[in-house]
C-alpha positions in Angstrom: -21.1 1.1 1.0 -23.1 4.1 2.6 -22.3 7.7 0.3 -22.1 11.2 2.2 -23.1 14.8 0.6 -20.0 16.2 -0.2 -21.8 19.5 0.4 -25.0 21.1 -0.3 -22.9 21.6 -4.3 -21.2 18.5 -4.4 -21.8 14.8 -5.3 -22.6 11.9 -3.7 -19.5 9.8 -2.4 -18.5 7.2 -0.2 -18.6 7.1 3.6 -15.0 6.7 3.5 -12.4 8.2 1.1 -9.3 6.8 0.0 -6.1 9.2 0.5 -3.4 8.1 -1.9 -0.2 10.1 -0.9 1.4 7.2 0.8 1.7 5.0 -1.8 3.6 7.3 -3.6 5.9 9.2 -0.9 6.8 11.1 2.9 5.6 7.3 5.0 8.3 5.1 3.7 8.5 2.2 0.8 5.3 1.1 -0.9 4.9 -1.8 -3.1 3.6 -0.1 -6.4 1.3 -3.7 -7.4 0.1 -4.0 -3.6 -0.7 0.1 -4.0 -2.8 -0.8 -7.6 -4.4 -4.0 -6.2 -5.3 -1.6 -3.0 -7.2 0.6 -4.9 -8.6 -2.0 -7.0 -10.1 -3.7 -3.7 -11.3 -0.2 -2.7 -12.9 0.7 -5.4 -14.9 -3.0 -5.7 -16.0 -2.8 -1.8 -17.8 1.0 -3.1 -15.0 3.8 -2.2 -15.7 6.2 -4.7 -13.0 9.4 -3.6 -9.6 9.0 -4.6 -7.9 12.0 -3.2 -4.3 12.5 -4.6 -2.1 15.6 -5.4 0.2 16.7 -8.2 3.0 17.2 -6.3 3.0 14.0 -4.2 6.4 12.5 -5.4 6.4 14.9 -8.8 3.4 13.5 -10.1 3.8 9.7 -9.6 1.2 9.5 -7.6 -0.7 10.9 -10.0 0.5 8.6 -12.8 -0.3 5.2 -10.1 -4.1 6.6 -9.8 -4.2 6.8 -13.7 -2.5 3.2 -13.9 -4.8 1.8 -11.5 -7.9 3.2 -13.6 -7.1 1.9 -16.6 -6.8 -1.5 -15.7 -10.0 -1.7 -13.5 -13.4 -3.0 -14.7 -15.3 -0.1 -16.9 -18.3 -0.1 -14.2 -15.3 0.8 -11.3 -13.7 3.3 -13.5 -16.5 5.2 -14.1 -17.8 5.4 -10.4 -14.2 6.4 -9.4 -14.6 10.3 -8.6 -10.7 12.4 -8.3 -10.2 14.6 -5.8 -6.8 16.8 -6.8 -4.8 19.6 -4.8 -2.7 21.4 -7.0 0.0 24.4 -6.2 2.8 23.2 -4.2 6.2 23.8 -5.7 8.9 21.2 -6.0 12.6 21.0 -7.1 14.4 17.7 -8.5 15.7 17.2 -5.1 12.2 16.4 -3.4 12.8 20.3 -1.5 9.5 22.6 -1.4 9.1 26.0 -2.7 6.3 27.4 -1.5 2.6 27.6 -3.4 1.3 29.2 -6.4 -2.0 30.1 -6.6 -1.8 32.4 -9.9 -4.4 31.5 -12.6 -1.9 30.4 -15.1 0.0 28.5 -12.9 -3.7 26.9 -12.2 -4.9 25.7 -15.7 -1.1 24.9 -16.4 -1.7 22.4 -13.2 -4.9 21.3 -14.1 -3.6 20.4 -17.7 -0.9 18.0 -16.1 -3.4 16.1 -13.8 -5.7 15.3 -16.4 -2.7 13.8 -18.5 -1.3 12.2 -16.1 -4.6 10.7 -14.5 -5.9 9.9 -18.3 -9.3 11.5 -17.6 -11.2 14.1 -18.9 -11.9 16.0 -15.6 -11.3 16.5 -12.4 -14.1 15.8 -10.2 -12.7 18.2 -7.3 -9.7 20.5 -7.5 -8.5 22.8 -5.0 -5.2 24.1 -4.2 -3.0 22.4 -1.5 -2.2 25.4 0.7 -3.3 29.5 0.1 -0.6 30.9 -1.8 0.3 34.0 0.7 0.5 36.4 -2.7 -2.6 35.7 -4.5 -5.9 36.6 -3.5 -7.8 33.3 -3.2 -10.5 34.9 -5.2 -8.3 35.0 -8.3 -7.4 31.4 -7.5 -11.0 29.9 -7.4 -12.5 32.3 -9.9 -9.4 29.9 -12.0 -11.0 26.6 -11.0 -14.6 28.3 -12.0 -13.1 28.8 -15.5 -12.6 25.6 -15.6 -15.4 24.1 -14.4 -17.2 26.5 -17.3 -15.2 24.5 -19.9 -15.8 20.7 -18.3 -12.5 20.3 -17.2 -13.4 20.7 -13.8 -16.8 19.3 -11.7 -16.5 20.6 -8.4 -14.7 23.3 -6.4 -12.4 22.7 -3.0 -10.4 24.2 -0.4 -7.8 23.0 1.6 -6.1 23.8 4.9 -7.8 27.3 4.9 -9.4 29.5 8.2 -13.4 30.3 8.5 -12.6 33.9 6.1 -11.1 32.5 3.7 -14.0 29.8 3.6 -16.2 32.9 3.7 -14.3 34.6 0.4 -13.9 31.6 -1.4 -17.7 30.8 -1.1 -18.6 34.7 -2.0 -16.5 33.4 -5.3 -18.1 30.4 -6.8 -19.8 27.2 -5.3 -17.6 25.1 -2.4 -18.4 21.8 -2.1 -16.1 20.7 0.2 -12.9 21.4 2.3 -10.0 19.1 2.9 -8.8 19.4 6.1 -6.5 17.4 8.7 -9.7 16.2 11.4 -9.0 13.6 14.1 -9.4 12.6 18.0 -6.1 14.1 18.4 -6.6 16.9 15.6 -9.4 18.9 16.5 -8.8 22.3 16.1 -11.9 22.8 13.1 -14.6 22.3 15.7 -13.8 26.5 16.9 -14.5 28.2 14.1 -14.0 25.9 10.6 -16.7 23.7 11.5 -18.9 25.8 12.2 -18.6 28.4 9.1 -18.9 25.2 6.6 -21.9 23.7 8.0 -23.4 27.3 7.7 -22.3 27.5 4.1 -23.4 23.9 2.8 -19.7 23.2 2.5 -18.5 19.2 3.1 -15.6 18.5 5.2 -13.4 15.6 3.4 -11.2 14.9 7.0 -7.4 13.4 6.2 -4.8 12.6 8.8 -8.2 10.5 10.7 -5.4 8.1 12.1 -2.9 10.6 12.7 -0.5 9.6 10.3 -0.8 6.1 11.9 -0.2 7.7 15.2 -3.4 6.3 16.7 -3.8 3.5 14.2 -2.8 0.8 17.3 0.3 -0.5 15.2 2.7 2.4 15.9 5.1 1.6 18.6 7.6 3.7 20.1 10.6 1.4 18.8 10.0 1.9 15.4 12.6 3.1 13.0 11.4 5.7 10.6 13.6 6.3 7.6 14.8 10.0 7.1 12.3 11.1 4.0 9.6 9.8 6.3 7.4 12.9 7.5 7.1 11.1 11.0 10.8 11.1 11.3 10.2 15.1 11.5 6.7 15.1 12.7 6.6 17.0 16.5 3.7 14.5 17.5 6.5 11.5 16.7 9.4 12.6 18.8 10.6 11.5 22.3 8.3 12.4 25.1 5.6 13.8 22.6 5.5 10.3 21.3 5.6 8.3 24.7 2.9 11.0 26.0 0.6 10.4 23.1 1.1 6.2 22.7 -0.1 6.7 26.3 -3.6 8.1 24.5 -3.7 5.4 22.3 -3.5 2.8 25.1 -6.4 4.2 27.0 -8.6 4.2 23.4 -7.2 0.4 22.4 -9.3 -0.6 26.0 -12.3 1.0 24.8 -12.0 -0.6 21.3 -11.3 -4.0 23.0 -14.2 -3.8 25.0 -16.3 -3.4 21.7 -14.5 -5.9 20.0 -12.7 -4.2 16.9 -9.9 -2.1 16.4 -8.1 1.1 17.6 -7.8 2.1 14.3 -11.7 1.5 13.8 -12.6 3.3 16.7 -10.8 6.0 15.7 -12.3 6.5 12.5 -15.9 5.2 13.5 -15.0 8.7 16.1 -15.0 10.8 12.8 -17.6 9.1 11.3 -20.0 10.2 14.0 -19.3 13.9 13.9 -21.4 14.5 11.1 -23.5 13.4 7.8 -21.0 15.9 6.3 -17.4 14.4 7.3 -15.8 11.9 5.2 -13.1 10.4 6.4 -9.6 10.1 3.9 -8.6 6.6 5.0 -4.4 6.3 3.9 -4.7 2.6 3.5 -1.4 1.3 1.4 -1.8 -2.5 1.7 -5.4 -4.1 1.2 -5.1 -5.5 5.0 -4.9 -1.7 6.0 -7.7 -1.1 3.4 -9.9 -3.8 4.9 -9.6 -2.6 9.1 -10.6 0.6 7.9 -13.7 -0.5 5.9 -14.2 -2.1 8.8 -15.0 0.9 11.0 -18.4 1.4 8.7 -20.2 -1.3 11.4 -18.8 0.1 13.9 -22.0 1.7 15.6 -20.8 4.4 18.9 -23.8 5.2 21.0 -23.6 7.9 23.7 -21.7 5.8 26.1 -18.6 4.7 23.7 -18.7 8.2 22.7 -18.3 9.8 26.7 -15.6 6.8 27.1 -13.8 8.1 24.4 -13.8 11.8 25.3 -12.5 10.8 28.8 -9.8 8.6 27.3 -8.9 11.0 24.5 -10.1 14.6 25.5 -9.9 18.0 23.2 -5.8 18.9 23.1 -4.6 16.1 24.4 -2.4 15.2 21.7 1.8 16.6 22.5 3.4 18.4 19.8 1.7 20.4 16.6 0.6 18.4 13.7 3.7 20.4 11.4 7.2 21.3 12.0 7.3 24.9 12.6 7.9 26.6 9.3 4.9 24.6 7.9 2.4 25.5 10.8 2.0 29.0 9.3 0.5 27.4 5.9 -2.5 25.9 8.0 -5.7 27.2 8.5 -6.1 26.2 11.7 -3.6 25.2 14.3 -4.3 21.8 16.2 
């Protein structure tokens, strides 16, 4: 497995990350033994990132990562590096309640994740969303605290514009920034982009296959269940859906013509942006996990990369990435 910099402050990790959310909630039933064997099978082929967060499904996600660690080989364990957003607020009946960025509220998160993952720190922490009423200075001088004390390696952002980049940097080391980064999701490459690679900051790019929009299995008759974030998603619904399948056709000829995937292409796409992208790959079965993996030989030379732009070009997605009332928590809007 190739590693990345995960910025000029950060460690070494794999080319290719594994985001955990959807084993645990918002894209239907997972199988919890397929989701430990998954991440068993990642971590033997060399994924190193687990990215989870503390309030995907209350903390069971959380809890499955922990689950899955203790009952992999020592070696694996130990090269296993957590990534962890903290700060969204919950209720028992799965309804959100806005972030909370206070420094209490951030060792009282921190203390959870390490309990519930069983480790003694957090390789990279960063808060899921900038919490409108607290500075995000006060919030990563928090995380700084607690890298002081061991609990905490690394510092992260998430979701959050070029200034706030800027103020959180002026703070305390950045080593990365999580952030939604795809063919169909490219609204970094303005002004995010930019400001991290002058900064030394890593990008760590979820959402690479759209939510399995332009993974090539997605079909227009499919039934989502209601607690499914597709089923709500503006890129999922009627002629937004029909209008971007329709971009997913034109890439699956360019993929056939190379041999592999859509969903390779897609992600071997993200893999050639930069040394300092790695791709979140939201694998949930070890098939899934495998097809990704597979997009490491994937090689795209000038050609397959002019095909693609043609096929899939800058906004050509329909429909935001959010329903409305979450757009204004994002730091950047496509």
């Amino acid at each position: 497995m190739r590693t990345r910099p995960l910025g000029t402050t950060g460690p070494q990790v794999s080319a290719l990350g594994l985001g955990c959310m959807g084993m645990s909630a918002l894209y239907g039933e997972a199988d919890r033994a397929e989701s430990i064997a998954t991440i068993h099978a990642a971590l033997e082929a060399g994924v190193t990132l687990l990215d989870t967060g503390d309030f995907y499904a209350m903390g069971h996600n959380e809890m499955l990562i922990g689950e899955a660690l203790r009952a992999a080989p020592a070696a694996l364990r130990e090269q296993a590096l957590t990534s962890v957003k903290f700060g969204a607020l919950r209720d028992p009946d799965g309804g959100w309640a806005g972030y909370d960025g206070r420094p209490a509220a951030v060792r009282n998160f921190a203390a959870y994740s390490l309990q519930r993952l069983g480790v003694d720190h957090i390789d990279v922490y960063r808060i899921a969303r900038l919490d409108p009423n607290v500075p995000i200075e006060e919030t990563v001088g928090a995380i700084a605290e607690l890298v002081e004390k061991g609990h905490v390696r690394h510092i992260g952002l998430s979701e959050v514009g070029a200034d706030i980049i800027r103020r959180a940097a002026a703070t305390a080391p950045i080593c990365d920034l999580q952030i939604e980064y795809s063919l169909i999701s490219r609204g970094i490459e303005d002004e995010v982009l930019p400001t991290t690679r002058e900064l030394g900051i890593g990008i760590t790019a979820y959402g690479v296959l759209s939510r399995g929009l332009i993974s090539g299995h997605f079909t227009a008759d499919r039934q989502l269940a209601p607690t499914d974030f597709r089923s709500m998603s503006p890129r999922f619904q009627g002629e937004n859906l029909q209008h971007n399948l329709s971009l997913v056709e034109a890439l699956r000829k360019i993929a056939e013509q190379k041999g592999v995937s859509v969903a390779q292409i897609a992600i071997a796409w993200v893999l050639s942006r930069g040394e300092d992208i790695v791709p979140l790959v939201g694998a949930r079965t070890r098939e899934r996990l495998a097809e990704a993996l597979g997009a490491l030989d994937v090689m795209l030379d000038d050609a397959d990369l002019a095909a693609i732009e043609q096929a899939v070009p800058a906004d050509a997605a329909a429909g935001d990435r959010y329903p409305a009332a979450q757009m204004a928590h994002l730091g950047t809007d496509r």
